[in-house]
Structure formats: structure tokens, C-alpha cells
N, C-alpha and C positions, 0 to 999 in steps of 0.2 A: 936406356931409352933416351933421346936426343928429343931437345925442344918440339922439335915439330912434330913428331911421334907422340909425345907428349898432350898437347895440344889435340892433336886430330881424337886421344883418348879421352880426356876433355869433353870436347863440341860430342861424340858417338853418346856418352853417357850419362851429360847432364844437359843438350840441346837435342838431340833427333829426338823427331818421333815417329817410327812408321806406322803411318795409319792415312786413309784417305782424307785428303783435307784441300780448302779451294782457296788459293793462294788471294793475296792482294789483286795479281793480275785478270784474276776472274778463271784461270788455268786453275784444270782440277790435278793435284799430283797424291805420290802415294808415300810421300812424308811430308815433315815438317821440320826447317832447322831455327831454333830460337836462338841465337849465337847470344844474345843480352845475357845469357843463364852463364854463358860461360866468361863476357866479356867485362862481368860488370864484377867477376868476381876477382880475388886478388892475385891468385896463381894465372887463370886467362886472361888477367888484362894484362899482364907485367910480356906471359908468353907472344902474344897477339901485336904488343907493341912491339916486342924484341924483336920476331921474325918479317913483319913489317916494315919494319925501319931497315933491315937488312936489304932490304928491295927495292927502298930508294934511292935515286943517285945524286951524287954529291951535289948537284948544283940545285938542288929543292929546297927554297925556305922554307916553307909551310906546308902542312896537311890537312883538309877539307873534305867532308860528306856532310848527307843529309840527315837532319834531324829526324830522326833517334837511334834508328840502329848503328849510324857513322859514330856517334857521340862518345860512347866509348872506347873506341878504337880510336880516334884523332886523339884522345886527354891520354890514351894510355902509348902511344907514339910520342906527344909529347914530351909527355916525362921520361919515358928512357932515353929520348934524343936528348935531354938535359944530362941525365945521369953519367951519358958517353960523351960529354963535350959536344954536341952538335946543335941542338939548341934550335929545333923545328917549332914554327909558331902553329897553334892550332885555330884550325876556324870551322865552325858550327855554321847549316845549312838551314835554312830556316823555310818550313814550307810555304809560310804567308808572311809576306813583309812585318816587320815590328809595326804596331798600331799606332808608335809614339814615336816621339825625338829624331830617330836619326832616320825611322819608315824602311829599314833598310833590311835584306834576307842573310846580308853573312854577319855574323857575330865575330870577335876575338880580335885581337892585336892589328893595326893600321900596318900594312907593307908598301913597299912601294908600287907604284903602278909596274904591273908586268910583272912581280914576282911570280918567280916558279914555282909550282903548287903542284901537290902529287893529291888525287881525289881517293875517295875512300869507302868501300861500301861493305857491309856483314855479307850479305846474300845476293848474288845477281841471277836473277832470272828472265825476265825482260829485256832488262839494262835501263830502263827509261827512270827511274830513281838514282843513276850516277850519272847520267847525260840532263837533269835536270838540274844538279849540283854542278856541274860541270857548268852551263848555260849560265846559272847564277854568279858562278863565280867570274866568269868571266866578262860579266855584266859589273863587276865589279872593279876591272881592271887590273887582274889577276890573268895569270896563264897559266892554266892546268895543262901539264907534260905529262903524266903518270896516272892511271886507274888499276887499282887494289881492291881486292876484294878477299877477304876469309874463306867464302865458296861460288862455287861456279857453278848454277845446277845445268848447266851444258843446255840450256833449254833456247840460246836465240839472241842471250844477251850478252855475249861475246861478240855476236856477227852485229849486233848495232853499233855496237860500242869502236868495233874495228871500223863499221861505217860512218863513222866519225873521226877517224884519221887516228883513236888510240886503242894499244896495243894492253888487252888485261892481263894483268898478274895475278892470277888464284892464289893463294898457299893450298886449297883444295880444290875437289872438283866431286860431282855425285859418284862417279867410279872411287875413290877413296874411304865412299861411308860404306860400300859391299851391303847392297840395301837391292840390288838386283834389280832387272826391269821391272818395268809397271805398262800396261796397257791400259789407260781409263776407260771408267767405266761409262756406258751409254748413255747421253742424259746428266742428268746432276745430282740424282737420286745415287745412294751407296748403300 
């Protein structure tokens, strides 16, 4: 079994859940993926960074998402870009500016203005939680090249994200979890 085999056995057995459930978006789907179950632990964070950082291209200093699902996927990117000589800086997306000192939404290491930044997200569905990292960071003086995601649930947030001029990189997609169609149900009632 290879890393990303690995990995997808991983996220199937200790993040899905098929069952009907009504995402963040207000979309009703017919799982649920918790990637934190798998990313926070020490086998999927190491996997997660490893295949990750494989998918970024050389001229990216830094990696960025949004707080909290991005969180352990940028710390665990960073450290394997450490471990392999590469030495990606990590920065933390914050949903509401800090209250104090600096008032500011990205956390981690000062880069230069314009530094290339690959963004970061567990779950895209929508898309509008990596286009607001995205936004932020570039509010920042930063230039996000790169959007990464764990999974893809093919639901709409590909096509925003592409309508924003970047191109997503899944490591998975919902056809990977063999979880089979869903038709939702009427209403909101289950």
C-alpha cells in the first residue's frame, strides 16, 4: 500500500460518516468528512503533509488556510518541508482579525511582500472558505498561486475556485470514498 492508499484508508475509517448531515454551507449531504480525526493524528499528519508538499511547486515559500480545518495541514506541510530541506513557512488564517497588537487575520512568519503562497483547505465544498483565505492573504501582501485541498466533494467548489483564476488540487474527490449517489431528501426533515 503506497502513501496515498494509505491515507484515503485513513480519512474512510476514522473521518467519513455516511449518514445524512447539513454541512456548514446550509447543503444537506449524505456524509460527513472530519479530516481533523485523521489530520491531527501522527500517521495523517506526517501522510497529509508528505503528499501535499509533493504538489507544490518549487517557487512557494509558504503554505496558508483557514482556521481550523487548514491548521493541521499547513503545521504538518511545514515540518516535512523542514525534514526534506525545503523549509515552507506556515501561516494560520484567522476568521476575525486578532482583537489586539497587530489586528491582523494571518498569523506566522513576516515574508516578503509578494511571496508565493500555495493555500490550503481539509474539505471543499462550496469553495468560499479557501477564496476567503485566499482574499485574506492577499490582503496581506502575499500572492496565493496554488489551492490544495484533502477532498473535493465535487459539489461547486472547484468551479468557484477556478472562477477565480485557480486551478484545485484534490489528493481526493467523493467518487474515491465509494459512498455512491445521494439524492437529498425533501425539506430538511430526515
Amino acid at each position: 500500500m503506497n502513501d496515498k492508499e494509505r491515507l484515503l484508508e485513513l480519512l474512510k475509517d476514522k473521518s467519513l460518516e455516511v449518514r445524512p448531515v447539513i454541512l456548514s454551507s446550509g447543503k444537506i449531504s449524505d456524509y460527513y468528512m472530519d479530516c481533523k480525526r485523521v489530520t491531527l493524528s501522527a500517521e495523517g499528519a506526517y501522510l497529509t503533509g508528505k503528499l501535499m508538499l509533493e504538489m507544490i511547486r518549487p517557487e512557494v515559500s509558504a503554505v496558508a488556510g483557514l482556521t481550523l480545518g487548514a491548521d493541521p495541514i499547513v503545521s504538518s506541510i511545514s515540518v516535512v518541508s523542514h525534514m526534506q530541506k525545503r523549509s515552507l513557512a506556515g501561516l494560520i488564517v484567522r476568521k476575525e482579525p486578532k482583537k489586539h497588537g497587530t489586528m491582523s487575520y494571518v498569523e506566522g512568519p513576516a515574508l516578503q511582500k509578494g511571496a508565493m503562497v500555495a493555500m490550503v483547505e481539509d474539505v471543499v465544498t462550496s469553495g468560499a472558505s479557501l477564496l476567503r483565505a485566499i482574499d485574506r492573504i492577499e490582503a496581506a501582501g502575499y500572492r496565493p498561486v496554488q489551492t490544495l485541498t484533502i477532498l473535493d466533494r465535487q459539489e461547486g467548489g472547484r468551479e468557484a475556485i477556478e472562477g477565480r483564476g485557480f486551478r484545485l488540487q484534490a489528493l481526493f474527490t467523493r467518487d474515491d470514498l465509494d459512498i455512491g449517489d445521494f439524492s437529498p431528501p425533501k425539506g430538511r426533515g430526515f
